[in-house]
C-alpha positions as CSV (number, residue, x, y, z in Angstrom):
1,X,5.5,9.1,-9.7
2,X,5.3,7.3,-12.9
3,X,3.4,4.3,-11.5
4,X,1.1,6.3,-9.5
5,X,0.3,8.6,-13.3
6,X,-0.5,4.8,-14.8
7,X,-2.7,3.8,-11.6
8,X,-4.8,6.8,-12.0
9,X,-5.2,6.0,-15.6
10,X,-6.3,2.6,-14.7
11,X,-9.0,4.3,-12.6
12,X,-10.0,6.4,-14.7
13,X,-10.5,4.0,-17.7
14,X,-12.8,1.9,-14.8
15,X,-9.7,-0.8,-14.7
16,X,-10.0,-2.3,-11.3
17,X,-6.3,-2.9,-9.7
18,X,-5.3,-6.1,-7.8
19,X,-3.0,-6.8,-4.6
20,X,-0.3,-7.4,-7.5
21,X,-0.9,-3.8,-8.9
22,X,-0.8,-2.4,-5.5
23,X,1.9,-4.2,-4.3
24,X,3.7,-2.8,-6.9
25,X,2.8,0.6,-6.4
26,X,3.3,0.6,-2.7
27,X,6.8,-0.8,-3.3
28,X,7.7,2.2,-5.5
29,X,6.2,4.7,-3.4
30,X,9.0,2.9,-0.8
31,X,11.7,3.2,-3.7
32,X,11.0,6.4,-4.6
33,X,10.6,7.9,-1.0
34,X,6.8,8.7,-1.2
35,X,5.7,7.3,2.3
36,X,2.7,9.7,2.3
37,X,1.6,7.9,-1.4
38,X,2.3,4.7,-0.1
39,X,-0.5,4.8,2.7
40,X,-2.8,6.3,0.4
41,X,-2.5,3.7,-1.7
42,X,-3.3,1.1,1.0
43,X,-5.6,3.0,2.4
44,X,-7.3,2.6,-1.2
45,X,-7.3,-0.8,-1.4
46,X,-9.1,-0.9,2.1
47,X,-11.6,1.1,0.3
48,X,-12.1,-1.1,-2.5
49,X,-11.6,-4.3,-0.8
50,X,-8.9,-5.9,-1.6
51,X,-7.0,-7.4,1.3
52,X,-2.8,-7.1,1.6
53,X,-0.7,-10.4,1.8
54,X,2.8,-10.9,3.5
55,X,4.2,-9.1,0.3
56,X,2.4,-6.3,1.4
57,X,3.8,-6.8,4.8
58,X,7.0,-6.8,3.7
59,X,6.8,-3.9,2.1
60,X,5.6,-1.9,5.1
61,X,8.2,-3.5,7.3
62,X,11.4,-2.5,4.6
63,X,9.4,1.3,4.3
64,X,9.6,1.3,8.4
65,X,13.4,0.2,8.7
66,X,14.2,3.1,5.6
67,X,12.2,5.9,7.2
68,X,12.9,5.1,10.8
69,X,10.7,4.7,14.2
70,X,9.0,8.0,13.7
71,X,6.9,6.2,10.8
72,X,6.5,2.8,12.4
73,X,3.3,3.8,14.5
74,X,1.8,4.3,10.9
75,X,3.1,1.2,9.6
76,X,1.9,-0.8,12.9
77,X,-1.6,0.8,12.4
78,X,-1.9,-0.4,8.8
79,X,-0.8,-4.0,9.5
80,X,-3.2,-3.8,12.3
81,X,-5.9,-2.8,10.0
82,X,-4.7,-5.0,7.2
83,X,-5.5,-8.3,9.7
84,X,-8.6,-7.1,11.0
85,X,-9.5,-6.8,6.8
86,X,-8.1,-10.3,6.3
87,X,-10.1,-11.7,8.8
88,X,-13.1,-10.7,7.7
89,X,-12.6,-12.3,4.6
């Protein structure tokens, strides 16, 4: 919860966040069992365009394997989004 306070203070100061910061912030919404924060955070960065990489990847794939299958149709959807993004780029 403490990385998610300082990413909405970056927002609100108008300091933009890169795939670093969200990696970040995706990988401790995984830590700190906040799967729900996680893909809003992604779904974010779609928003803003910035585009995931494989860390991002990896992060969604350790977030599936912790949370089980019931959450990998979610994680499939957001890779599959994630390319489709990349692509465009």
């Amino acid at each position: 919860k403490e990385a998610l306070k300082v990413w909405e203070d970056m927002n609100e100061a108008g300091i933009p966040a890169d795939i670093y910061t969200y990696n970040a912030l995706i990988s401790a919404c995984e830590k700190g069992d906040q799967w729900k924060e996680a893909l809003k955070v992604l779904d974010h960065m779609k928003a803003v365009g910035v585009p995931g990489d494989d860390h991002t990847n990896k992060v969604l794939i350790r977030a599936s394997k912790k949370y089980g299958a019931h959450q990998w149709q979610n994680v499939k959807e957001v890779q599959e989004r994630m390319m489709r993004q990349m692509n465009k780029l």
